[in-house]
C-alpha positions as CSV (number, residue, x, y, z in Angstrom):
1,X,38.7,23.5,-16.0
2,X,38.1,20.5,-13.9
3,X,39.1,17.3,-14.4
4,X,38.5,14.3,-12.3
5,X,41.7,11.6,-12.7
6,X,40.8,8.0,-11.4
7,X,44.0,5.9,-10.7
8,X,43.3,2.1,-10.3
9,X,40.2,2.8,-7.4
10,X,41.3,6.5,-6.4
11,X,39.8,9.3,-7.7
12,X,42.0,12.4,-7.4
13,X,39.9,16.2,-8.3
14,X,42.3,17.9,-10.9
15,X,41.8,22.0,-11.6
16,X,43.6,23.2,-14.7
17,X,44.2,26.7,-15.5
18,X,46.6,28.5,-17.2
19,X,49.3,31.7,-15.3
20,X,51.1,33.9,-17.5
21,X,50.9,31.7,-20.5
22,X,51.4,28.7,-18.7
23,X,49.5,25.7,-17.8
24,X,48.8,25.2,-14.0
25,X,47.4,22.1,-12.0
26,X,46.1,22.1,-8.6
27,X,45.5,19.1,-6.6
28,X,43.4,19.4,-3.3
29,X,44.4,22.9,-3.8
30,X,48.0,22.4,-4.2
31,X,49.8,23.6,-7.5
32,X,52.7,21.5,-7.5
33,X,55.6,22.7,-9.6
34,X,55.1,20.6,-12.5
35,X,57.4,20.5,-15.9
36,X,57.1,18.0,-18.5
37,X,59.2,16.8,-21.3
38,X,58.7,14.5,-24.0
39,X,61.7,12.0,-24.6
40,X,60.1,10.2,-27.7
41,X,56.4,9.4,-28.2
42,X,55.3,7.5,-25.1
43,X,58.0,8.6,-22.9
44,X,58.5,11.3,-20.6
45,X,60.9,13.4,-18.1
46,X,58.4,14.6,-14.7
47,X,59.7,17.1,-12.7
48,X,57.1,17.4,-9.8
49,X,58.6,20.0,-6.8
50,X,62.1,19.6,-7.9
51,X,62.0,15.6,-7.8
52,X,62.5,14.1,-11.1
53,X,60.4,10.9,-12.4
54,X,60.8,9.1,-15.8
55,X,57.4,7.9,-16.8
56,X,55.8,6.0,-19.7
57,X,52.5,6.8,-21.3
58,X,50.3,5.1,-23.4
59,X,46.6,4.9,-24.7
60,X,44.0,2.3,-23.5
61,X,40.8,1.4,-23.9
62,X,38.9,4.1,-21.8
63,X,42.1,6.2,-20.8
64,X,46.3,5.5,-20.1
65,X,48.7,3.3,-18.9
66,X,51.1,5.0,-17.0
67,X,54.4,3.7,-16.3
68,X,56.4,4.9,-12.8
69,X,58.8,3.2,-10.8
70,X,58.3,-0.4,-12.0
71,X,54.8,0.1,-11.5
72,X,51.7,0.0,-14.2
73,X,48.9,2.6,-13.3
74,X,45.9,2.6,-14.9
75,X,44.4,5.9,-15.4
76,X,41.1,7.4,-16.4
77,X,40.8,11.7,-17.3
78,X,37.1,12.6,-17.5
79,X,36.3,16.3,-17.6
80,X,33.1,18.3,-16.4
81,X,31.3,17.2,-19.5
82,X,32.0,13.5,-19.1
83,X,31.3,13.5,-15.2
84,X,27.7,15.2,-16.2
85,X,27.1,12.7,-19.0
86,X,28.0,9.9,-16.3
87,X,26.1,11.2,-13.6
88,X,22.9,11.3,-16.1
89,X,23.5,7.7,-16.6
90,X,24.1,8.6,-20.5
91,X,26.2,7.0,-22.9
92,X,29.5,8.5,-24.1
93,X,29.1,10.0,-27.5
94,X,32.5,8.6,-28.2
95,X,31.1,4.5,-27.6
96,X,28.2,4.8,-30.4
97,X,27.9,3.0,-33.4
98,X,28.2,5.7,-36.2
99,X,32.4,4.8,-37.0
100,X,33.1,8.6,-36.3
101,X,36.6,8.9,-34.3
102,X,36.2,11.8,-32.0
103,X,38.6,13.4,-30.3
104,X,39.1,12.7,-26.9
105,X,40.4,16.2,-25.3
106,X,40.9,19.3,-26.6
107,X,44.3,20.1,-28.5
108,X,46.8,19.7,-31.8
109,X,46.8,17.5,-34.7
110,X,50.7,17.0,-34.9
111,X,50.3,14.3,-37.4
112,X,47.6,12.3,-39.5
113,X,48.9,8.5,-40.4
114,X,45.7,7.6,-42.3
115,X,44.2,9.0,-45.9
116,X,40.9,8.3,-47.2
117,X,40.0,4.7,-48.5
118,X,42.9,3.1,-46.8
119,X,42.2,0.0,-44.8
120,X,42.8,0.0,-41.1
121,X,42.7,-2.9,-38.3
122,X,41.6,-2.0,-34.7
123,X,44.5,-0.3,-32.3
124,X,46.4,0.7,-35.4
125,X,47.2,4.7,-35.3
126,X,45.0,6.8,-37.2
127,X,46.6,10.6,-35.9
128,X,48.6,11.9,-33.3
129,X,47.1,14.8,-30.9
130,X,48.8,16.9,-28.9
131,X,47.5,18.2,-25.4
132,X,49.3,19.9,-22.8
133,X,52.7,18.7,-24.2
134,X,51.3,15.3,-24.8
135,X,51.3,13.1,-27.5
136,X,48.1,11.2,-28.0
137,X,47.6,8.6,-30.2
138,X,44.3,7.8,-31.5
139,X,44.0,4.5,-32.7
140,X,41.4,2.8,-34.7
141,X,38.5,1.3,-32.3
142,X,37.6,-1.2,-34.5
143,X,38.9,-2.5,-38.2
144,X,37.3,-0.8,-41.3
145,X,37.6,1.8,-44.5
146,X,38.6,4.8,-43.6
147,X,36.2,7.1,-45.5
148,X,36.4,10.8,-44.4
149,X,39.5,12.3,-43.0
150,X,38.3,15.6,-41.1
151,X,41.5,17.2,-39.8
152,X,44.9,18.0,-40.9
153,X,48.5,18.7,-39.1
154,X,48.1,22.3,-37.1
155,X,44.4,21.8,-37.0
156,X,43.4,23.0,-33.1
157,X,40.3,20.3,-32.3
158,X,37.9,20.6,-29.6
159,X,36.6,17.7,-27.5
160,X,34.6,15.9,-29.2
161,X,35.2,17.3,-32.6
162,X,35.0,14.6,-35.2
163,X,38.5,13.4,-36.5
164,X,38.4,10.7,-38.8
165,X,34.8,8.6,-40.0
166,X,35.2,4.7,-40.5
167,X,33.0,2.5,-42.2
168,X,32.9,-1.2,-42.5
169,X,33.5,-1.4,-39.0
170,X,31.1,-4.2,-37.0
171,X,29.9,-3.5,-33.6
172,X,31.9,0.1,-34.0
């Protein structure tokens, strides 16, 4: 799969495949030894060629903030699907106004936070999914009711399956 990774004003082409069971990125058609290990929720261990980086991850409002070396990266993933939708000058399903959380990426549901009816105020964690040894914490857009839970831990989700359905929410 490709994937097209825009750092601050770069954008760097990303191809994702997997090699005997195991995930493989190239970039500019080099597949850099990668291995990545989680050391608590938005924290990781980065070992890219043998040379080790400690980096911090977490969610924004259209992508990550990545933590390295004392520096704060802001970075935006957008698959084939998204560039399409982008290049046709259409709106991303996940910015409409129907309060249905989708999911971002493909992947896990490690963990749900939220059950139906309970009231939740915008950034707060509605479920953790997993992708590629990532953690990914979807948080509440806006404030609202949650009213239909769609997913449970061990679920596998598509991109763009719906998670969790809010109402009450203005301007969702």
């Amino acid at each position: 799969m490709i994937f097209l990774a825009t750092v601050g004003d770069r954008d760097i082409r990303l191809k994702m495949r997997r090699e005997n069971g195991q995930p493989v990125v190239e970039i500019a058609d080099h597949a850099p030894q990668l291995d990545l290990v989680q050391l608590s929720q938005s924290s990781y261990s980065l070992l890219v060629d043998g040379r080790s980086h400690h980096l911090s991850v977490r969610p924004s409002r259209d992508g990550y903030l990545v933590d390295l070396r004392r520096r704060t990266y802001h970075v935006r993933l957008r698959d084939e699907l998204d560039l399409i939708i982008e290049n046709l000058g259409l709106k991303d399903a996940t910015s409409d106004h129907s309060g249905e959380v989708t999911a971002p990426i493909p992947g896990l549901i490690t963990s749900v936070a939220v059950a139906v009816g309970a009231e939740v105020d915008a950034g707060e964690q509605l479920l953790i999914l997993e992708a590629m040894k990532m953690e990914n914490e979807i948080a509440a857009p806006k404030s609202g009711r949650v009213a239909v839970v769609h997913v449970s831990p061990g679920d596998a989700v598509e991109k763009g399956a719906p998670l969790v359905e809010l109402e009450g929410c203005q301007g969702l």
